[in-house]
Biopython code that builds the backbone (N, CA, C, O; Angstrom):
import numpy as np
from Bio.PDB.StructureBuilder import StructureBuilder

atoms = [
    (1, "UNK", "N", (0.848, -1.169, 0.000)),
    (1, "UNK", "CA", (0.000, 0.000, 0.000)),
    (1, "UNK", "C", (0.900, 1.240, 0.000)),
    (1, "UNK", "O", (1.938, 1.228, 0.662)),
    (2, "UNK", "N", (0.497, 2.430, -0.802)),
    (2, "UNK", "CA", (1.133, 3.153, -0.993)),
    (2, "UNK", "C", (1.157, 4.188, 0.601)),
    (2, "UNK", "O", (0.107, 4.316, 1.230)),
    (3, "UNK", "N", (2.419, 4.829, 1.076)),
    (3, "UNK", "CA", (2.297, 5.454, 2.287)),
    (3, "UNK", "C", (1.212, 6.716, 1.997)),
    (3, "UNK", "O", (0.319, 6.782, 2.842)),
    (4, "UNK", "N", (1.180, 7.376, 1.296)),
    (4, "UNK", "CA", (0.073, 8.504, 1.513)),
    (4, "UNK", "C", (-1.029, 7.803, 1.657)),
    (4, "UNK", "O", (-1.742, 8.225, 2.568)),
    (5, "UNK", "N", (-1.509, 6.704, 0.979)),
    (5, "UNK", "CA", (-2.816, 6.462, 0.840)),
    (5, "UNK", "C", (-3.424, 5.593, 2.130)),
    (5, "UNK", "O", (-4.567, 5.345, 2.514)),
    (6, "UNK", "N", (-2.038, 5.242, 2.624)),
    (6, "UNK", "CA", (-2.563, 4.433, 4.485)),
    (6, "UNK", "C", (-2.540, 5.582, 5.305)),
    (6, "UNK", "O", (-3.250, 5.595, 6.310)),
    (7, "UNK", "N", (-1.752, 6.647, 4.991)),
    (7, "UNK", "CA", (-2.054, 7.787, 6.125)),
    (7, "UNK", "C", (-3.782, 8.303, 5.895)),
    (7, "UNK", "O", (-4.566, 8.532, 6.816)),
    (8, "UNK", "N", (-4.060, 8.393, 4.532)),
    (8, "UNK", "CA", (-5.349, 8.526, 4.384)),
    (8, "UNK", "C", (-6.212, 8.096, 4.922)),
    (8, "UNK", "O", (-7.103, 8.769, 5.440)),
    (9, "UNK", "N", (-6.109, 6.340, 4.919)),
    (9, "UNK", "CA", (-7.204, 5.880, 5.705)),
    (9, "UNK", "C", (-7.145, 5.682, 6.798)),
    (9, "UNK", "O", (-8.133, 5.253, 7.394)),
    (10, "UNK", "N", (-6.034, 5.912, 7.396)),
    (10, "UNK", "CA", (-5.749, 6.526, 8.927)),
    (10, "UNK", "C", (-6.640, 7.208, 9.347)),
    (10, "UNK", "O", (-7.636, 6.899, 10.001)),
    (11, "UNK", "N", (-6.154, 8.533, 8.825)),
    (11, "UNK", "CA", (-7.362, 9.948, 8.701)),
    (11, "UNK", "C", (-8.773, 9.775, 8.980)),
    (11, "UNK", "O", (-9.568, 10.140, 9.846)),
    (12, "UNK", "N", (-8.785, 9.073, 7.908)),
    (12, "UNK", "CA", (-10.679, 8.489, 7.750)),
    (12, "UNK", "C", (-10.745, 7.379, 8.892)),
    (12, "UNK", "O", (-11.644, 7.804, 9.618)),
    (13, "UNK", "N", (-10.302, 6.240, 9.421)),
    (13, "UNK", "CA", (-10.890, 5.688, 10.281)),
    (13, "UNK", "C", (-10.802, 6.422, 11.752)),
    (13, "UNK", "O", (-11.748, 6.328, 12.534)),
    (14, "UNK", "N", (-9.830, 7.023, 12.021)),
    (14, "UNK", "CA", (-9.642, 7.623, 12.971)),
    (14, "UNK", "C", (-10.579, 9.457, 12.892)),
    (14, "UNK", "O", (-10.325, 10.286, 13.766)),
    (15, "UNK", "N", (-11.201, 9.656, 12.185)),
    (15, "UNK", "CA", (-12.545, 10.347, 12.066)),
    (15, "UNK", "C", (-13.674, 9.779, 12.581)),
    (15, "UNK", "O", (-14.202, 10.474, 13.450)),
    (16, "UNK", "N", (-14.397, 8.416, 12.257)),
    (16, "UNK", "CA", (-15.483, 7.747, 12.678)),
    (16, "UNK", "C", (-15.087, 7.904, 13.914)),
    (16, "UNK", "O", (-15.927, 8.711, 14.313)),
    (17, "UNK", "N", (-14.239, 7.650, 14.993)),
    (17, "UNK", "CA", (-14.164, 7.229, 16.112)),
    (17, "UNK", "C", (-14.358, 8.038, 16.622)),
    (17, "UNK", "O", (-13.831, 9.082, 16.237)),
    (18, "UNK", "N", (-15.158, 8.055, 17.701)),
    (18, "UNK", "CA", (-15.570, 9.622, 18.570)),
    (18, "UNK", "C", (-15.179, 9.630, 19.883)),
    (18, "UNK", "O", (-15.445, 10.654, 20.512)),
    (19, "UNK", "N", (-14.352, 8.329, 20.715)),
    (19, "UNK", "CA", (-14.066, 7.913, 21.726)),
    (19, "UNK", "C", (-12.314, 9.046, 22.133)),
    (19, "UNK", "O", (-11.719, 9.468, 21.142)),
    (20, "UNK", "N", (-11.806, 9.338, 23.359)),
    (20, "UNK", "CA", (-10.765, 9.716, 23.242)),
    (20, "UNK", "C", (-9.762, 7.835, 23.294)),
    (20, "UNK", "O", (-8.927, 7.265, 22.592)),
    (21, "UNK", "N", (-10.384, 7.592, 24.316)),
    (21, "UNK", "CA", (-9.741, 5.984, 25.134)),
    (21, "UNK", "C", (-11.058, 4.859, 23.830)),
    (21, "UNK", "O", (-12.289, 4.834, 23.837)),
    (22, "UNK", "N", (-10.219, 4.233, 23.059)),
    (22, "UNK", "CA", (-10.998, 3.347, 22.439)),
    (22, "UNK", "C", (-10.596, 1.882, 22.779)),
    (22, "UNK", "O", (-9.378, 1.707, 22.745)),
    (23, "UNK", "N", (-11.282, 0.877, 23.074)),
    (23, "UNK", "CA", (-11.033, -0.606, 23.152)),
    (23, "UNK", "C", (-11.423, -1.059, 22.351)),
    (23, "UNK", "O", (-12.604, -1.036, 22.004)),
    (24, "UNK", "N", (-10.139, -1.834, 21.606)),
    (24, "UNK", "CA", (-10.130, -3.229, 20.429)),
    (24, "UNK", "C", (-9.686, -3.748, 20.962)),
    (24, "UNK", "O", (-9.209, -3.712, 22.097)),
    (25, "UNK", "N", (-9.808, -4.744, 19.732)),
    (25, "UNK", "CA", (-9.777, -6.107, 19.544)),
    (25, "UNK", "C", (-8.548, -6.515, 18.579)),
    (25, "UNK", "O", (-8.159, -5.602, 17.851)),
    (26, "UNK", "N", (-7.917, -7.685, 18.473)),
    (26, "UNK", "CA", (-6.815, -8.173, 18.299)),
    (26, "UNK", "C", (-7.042, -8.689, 17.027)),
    (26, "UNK", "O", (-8.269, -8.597, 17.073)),
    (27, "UNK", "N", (-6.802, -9.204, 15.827)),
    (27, "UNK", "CA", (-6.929, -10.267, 14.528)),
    (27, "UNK", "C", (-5.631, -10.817, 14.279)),
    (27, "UNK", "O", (-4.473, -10.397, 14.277)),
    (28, "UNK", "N", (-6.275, -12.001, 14.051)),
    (28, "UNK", "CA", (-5.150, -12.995, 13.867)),
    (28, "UNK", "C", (-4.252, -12.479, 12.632)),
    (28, "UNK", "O", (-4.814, -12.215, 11.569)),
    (29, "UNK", "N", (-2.850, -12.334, 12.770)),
    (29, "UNK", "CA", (-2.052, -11.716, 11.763)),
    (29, "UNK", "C", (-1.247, -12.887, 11.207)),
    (29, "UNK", "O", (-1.004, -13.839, 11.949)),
    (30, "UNK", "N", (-0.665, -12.869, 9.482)),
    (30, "UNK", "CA", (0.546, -13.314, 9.573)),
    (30, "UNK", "C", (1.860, -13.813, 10.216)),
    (30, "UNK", "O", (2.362, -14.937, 10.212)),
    (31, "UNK", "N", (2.295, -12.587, 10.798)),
    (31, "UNK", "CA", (3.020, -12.509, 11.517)),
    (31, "UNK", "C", (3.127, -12.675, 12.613)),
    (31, "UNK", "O", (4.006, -12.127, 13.278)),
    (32, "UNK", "N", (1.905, -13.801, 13.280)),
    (32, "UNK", "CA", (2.003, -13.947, 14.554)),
    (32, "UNK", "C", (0.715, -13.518, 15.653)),
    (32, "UNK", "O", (0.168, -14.121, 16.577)),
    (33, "UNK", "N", (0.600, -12.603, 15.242)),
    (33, "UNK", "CA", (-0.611, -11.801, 15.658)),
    (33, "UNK", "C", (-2.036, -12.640, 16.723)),
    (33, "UNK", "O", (-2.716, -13.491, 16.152)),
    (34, "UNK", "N", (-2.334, -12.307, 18.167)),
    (34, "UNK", "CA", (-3.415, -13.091, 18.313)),
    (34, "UNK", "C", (-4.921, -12.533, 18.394)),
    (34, "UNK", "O", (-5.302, -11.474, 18.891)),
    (35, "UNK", "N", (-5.546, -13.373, 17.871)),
    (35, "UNK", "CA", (-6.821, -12.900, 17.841)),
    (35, "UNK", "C", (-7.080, -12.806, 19.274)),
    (35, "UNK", "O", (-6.471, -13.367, 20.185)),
    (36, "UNK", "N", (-8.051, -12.032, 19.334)),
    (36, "UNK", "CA", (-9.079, -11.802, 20.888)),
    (36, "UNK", "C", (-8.183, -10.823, 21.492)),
    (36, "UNK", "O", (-8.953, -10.095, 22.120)),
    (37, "UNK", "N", (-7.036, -10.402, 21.658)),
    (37, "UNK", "CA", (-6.689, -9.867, 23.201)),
    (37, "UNK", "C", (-7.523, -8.588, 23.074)),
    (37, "UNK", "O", (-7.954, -8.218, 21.982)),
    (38, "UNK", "N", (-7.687, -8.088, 23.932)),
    (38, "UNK", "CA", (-8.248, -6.566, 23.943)),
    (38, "UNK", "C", (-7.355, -5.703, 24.602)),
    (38, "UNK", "O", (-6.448, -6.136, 25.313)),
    (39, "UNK", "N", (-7.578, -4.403, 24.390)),
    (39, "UNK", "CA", (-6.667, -3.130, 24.633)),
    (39, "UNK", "C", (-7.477, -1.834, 24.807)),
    (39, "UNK", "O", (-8.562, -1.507, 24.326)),
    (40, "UNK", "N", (-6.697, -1.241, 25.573)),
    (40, "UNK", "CA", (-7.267, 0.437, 25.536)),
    (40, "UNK", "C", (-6.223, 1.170, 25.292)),
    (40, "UNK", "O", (-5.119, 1.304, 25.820)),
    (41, "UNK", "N", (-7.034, 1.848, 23.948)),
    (41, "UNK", "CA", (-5.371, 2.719, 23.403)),
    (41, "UNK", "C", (-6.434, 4.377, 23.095)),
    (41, "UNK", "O", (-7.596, 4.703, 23.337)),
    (42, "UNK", "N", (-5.287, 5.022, 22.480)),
    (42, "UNK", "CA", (-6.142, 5.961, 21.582)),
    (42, "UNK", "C", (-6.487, 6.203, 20.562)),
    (42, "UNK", "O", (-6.121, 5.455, 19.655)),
    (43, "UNK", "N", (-7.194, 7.153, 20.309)),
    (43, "UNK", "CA", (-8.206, 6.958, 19.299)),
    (43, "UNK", "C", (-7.203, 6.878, 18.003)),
    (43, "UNK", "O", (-7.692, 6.325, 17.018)),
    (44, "UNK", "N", (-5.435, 7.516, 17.848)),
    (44, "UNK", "CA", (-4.868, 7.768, 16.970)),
    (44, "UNK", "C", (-4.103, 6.243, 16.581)),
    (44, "UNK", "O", (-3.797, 5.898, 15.439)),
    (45, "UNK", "N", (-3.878, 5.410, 17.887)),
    (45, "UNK", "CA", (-3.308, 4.150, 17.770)),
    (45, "UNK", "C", (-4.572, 2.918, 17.235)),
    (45, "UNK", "O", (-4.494, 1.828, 16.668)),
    (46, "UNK", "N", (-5.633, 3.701, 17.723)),
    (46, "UNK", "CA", (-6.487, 2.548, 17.441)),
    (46, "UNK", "C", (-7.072, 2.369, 15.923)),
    (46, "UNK", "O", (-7.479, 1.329, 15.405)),
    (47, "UNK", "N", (-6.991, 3.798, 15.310)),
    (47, "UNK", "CA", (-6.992, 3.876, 13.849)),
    (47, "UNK", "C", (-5.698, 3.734, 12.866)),
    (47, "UNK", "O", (-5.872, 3.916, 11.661)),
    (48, "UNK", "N", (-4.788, 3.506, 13.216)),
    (48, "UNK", "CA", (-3.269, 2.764, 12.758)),
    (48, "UNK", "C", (-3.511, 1.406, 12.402)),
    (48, "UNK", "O", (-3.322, 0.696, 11.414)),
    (49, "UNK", "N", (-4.128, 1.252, 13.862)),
    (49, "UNK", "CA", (-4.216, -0.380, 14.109)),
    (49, "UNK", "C", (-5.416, -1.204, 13.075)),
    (49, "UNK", "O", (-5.187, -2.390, 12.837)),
    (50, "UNK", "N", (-6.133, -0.843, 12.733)),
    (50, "UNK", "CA", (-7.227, -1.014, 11.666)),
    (50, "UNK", "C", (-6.952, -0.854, 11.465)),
    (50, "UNK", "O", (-5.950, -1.468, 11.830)),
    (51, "UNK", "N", (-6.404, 0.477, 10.140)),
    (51, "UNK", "CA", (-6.160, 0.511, 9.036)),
    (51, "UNK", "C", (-5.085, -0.431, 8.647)),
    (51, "UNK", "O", (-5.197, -0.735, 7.459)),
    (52, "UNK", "N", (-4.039, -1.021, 9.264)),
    (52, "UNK", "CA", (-3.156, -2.278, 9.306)),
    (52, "UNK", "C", (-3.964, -3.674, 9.255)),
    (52, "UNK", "O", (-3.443, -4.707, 8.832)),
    (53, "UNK", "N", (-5.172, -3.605, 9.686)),
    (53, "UNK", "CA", (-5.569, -4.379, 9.580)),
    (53, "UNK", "C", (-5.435, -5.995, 10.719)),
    (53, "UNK", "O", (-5.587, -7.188, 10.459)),
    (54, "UNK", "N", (-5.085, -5.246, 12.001)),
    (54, "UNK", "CA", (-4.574, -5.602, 12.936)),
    (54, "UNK", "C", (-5.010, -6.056, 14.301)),
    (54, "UNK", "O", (-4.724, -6.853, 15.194)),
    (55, "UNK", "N", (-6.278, -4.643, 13.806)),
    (55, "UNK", "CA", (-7.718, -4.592, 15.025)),
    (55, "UNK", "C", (-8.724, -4.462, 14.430)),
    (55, "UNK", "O", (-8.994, -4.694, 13.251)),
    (56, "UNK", "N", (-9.568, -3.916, 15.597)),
    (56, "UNK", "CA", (-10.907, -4.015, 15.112)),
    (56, "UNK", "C", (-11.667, -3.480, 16.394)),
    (56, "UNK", "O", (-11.310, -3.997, 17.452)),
    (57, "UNK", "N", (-12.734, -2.450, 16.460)),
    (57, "UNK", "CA", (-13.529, -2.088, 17.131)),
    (57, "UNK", "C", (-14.063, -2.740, 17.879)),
    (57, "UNK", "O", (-14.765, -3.590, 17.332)),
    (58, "UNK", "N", (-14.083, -2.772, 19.790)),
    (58, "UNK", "CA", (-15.060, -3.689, 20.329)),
    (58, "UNK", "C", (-16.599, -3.528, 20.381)),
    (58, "UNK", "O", (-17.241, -2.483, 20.277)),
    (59, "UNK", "N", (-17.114, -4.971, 20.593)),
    (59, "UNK", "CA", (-18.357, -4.451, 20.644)),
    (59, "UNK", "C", (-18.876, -3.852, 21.575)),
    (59, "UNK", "O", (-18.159, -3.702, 22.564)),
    (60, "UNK", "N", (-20.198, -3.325, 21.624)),
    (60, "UNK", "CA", (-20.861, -2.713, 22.847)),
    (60, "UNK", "C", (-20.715, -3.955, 24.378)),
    (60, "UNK", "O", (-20.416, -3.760, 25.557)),
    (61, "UNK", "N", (-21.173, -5.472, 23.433)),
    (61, "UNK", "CA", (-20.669, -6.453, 24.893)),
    (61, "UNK", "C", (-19.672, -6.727, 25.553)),
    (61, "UNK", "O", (-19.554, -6.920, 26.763)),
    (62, "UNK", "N", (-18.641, -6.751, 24.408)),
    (62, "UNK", "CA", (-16.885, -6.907, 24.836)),
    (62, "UNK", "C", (-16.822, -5.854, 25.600)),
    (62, "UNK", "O", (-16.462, -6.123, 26.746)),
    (63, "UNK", "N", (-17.052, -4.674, 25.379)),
    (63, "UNK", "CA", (-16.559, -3.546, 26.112)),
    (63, "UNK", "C", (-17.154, -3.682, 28.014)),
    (63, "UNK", "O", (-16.532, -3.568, 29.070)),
    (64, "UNK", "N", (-18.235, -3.896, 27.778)),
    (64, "UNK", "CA", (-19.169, -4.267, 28.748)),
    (64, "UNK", "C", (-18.658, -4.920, 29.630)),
    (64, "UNK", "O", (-18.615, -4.676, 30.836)),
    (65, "UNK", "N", (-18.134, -6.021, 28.899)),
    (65, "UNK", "CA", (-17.010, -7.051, 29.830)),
    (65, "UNK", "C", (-16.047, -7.603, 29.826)),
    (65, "UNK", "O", (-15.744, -8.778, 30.035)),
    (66, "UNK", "N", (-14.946, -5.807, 29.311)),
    (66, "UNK", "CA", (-13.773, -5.761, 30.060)),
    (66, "UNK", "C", (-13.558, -4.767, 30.738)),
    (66, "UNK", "O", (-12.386, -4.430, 30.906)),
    (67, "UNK", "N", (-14.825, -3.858, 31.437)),
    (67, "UNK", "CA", (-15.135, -3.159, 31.915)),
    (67, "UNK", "C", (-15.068, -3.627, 33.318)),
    (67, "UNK", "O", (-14.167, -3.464, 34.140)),
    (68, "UNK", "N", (-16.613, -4.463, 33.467)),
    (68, "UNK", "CA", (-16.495, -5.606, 34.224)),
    (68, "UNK", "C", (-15.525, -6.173, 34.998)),
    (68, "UNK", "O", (-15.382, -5.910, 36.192)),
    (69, "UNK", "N", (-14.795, -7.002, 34.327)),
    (69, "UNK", "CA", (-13.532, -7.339, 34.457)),
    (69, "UNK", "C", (-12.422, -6.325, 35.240)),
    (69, "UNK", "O", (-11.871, -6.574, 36.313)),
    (70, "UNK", "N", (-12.272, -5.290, 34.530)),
    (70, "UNK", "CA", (-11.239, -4.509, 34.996)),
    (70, "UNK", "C", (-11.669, -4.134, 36.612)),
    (70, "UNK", "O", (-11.059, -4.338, 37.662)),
    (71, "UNK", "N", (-13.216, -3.389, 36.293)),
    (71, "UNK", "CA", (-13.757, -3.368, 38.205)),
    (71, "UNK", "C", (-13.601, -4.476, 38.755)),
    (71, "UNK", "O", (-14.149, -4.378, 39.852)),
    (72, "UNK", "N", (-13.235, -5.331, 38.654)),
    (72, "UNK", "CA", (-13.405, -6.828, 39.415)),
    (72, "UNK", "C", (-12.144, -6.743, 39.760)),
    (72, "UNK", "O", (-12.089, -6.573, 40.978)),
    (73, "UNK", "N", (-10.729, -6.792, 39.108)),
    (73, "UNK", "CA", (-9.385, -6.907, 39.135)),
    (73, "UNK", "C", (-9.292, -5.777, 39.973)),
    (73, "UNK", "O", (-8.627, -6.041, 40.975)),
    (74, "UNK", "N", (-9.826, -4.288, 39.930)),
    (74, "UNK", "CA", (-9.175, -3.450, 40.797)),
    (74, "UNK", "C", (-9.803, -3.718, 42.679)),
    (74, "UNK", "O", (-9.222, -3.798, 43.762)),
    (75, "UNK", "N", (-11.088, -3.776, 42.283)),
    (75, "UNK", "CA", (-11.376, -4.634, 43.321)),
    (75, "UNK", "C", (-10.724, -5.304, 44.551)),
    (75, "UNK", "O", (-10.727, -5.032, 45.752)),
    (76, "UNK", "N", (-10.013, -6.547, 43.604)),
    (76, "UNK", "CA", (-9.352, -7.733, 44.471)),
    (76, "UNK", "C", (-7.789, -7.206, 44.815)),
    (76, "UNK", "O", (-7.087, -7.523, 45.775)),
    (77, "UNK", "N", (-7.462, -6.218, 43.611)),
    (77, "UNK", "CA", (-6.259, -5.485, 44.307)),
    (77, "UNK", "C", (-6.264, -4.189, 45.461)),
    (77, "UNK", "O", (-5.220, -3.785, 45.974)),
    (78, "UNK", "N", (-7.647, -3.604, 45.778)),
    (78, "UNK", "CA", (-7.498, -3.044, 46.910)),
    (78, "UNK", "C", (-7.738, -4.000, 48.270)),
    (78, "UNK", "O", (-7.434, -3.892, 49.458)),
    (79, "UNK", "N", (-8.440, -4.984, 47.463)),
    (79, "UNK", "CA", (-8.866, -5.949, 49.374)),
    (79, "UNK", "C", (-7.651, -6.627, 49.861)),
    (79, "UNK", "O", (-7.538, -7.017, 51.023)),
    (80, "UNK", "N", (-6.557, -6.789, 48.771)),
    (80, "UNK", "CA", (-5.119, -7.719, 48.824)),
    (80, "UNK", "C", (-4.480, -6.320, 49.268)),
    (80, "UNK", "O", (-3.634, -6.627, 50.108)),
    (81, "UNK", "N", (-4.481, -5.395, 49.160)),
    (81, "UNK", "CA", (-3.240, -3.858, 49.881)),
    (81, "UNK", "C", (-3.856, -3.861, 51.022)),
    (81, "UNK", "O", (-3.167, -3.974, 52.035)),
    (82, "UNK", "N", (-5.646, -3.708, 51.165)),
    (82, "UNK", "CA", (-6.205, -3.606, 52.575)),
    (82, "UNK", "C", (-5.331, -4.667, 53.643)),
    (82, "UNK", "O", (-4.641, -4.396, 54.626)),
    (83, "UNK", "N", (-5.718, -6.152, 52.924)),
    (83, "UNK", "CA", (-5.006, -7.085, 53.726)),
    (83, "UNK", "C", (-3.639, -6.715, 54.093)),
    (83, "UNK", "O", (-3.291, -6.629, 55.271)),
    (84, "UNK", "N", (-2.972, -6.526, 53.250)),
    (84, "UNK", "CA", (-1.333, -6.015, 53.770)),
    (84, "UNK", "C", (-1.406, -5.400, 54.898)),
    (84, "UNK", "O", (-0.627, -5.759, 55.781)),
    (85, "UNK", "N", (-2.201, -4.494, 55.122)),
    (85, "UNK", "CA", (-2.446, -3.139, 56.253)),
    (85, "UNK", "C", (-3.003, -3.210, 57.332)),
    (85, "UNK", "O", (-3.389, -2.453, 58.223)),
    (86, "UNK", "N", (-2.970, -4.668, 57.008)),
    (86, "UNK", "CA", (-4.226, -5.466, 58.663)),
    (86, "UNK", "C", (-3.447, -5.869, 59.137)),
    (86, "UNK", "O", (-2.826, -6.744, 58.533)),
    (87, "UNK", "N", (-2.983, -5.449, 60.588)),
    (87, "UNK", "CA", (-2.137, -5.734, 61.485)),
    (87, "UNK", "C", (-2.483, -6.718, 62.728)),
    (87, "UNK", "O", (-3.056, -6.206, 63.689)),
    (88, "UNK", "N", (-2.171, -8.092, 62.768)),
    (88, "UNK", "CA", (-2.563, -8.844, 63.942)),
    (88, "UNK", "C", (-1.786, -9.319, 64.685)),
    (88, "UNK", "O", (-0.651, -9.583, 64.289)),
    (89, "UNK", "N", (-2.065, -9.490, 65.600)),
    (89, "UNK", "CA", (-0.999, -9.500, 66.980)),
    (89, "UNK", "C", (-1.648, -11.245, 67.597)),
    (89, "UNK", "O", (-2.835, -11.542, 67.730)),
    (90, "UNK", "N", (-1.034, -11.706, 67.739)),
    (90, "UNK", "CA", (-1.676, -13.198, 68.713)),
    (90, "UNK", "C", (-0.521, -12.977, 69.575)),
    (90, "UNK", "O", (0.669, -12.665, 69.595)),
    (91, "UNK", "N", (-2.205, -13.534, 70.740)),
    (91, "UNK", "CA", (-1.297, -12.867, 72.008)),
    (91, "UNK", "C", (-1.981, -14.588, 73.089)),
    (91, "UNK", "O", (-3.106, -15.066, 72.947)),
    (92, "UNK", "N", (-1.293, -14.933, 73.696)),
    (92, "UNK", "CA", (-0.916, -15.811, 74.836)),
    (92, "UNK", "C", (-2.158, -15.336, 75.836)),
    (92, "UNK", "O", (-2.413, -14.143, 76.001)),
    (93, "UNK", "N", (-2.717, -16.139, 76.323)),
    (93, "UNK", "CA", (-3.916, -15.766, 77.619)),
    (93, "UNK", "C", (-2.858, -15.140, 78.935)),
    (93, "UNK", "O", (-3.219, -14.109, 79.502)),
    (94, "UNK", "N", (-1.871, -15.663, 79.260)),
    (94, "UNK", "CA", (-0.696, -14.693, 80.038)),
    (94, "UNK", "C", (-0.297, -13.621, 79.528)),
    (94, "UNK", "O", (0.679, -13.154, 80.115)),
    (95, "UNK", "N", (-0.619, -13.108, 78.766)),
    (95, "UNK", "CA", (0.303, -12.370, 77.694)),
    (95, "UNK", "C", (-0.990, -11.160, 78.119)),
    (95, "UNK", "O", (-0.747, -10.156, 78.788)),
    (96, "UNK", "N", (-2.010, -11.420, 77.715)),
    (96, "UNK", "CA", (-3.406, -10.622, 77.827)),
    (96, "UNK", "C", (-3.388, -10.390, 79.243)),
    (96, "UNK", "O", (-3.425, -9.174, 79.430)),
    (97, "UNK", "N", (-3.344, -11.090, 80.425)),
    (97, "UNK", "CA", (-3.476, -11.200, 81.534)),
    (97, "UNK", "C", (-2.785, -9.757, 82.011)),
    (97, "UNK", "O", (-3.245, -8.856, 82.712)),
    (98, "UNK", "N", (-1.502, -9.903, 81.350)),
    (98, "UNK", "CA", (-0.464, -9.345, 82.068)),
    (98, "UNK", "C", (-0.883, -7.831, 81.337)),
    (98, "UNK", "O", (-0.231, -6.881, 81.769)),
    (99, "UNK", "N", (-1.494, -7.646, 80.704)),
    (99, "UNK", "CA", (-1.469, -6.408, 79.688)),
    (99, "UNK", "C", (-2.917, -5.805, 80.731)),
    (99, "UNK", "O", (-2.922, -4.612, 81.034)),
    (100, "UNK", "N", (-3.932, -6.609, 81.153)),
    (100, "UNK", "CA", (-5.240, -5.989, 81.596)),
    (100, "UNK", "C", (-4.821, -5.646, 82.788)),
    (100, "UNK", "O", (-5.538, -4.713, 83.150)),
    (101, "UNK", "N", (-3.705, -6.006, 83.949)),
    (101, "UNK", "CA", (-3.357, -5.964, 84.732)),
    (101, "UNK", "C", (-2.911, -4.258, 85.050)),
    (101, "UNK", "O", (-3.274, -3.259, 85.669)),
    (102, "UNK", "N", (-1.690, -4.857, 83.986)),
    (102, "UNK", "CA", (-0.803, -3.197, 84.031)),
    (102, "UNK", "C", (-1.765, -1.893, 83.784)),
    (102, "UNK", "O", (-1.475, -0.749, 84.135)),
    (103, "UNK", "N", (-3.397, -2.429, 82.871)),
    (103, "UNK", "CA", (-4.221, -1.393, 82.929)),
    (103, "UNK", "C", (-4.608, -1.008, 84.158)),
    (103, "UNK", "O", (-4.451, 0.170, 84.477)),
    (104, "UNK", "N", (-5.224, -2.006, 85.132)),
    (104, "UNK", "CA", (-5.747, -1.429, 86.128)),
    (104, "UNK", "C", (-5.008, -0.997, 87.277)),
    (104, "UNK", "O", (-5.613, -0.422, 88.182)),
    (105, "UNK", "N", (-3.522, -1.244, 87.368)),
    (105, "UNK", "CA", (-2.786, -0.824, 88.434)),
    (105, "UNK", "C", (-2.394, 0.921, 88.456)),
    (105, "UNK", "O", (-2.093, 1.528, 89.484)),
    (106, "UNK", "N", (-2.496, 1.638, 86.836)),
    (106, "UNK", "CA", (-2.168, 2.860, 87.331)),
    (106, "UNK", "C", (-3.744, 3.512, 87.210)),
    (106, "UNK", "O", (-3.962, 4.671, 87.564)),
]
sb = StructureBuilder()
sb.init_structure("model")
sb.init_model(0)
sb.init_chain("A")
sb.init_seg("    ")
for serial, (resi, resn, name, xyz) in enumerate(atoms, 1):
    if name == "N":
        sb.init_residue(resn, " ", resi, " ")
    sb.init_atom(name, np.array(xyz, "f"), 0.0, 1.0, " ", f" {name:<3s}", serial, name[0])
structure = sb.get_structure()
């Protein structure tokens, strides 16, 4: 393909898109390429990427649920930092004894 004429349809696919943050989709390439993964790029990478023929627009469901997904993952990574931050002490029934003690003596 001639280079002016892929910057062209650069231009033009990256016009339709009205998103700043767009999520595609992956196509199986020649070179290796795997179908399915998904991505959030911009709107200028994501019209490269089509016009290469590389991606492809998600759907309204895909998007839906890697949306999903992503709230779910951030999720389980704040309850796993919370956990870090939970501090527990095991303590000996002498151990307690001796601690309620020293409370009530002063």
């Amino acid at each position: 393909m001639e280079i002016t004429a892929f910057y062209k349809k650069v231009r033009e696919v990256e016009a339709t898109i009205k998103e700043r943050e767009v999520l595609i989709v992956s196509l199986a390439t020649g070179d290796g390429g795997r179908e399915g993964v998904r991505s959030e790029v911009t709107r200028t990478v994501a019209a490269k990427l089509i016009a290469e023929g590389r991606a492809r627009l998600a759907t309204f469901d895909e998007i839906k649920e890697y949306r999903e997904k992503a709230a779910e993952a951030l999720r389980a990574a704040e309850q796993l930092a919370a956990s870090k931050r939970m501090q527990i002490a095991v303590l000996s029934e002498a151990d307690l004894k001796a601690l309620k003690s020293g409370l009530t003596k002063n």
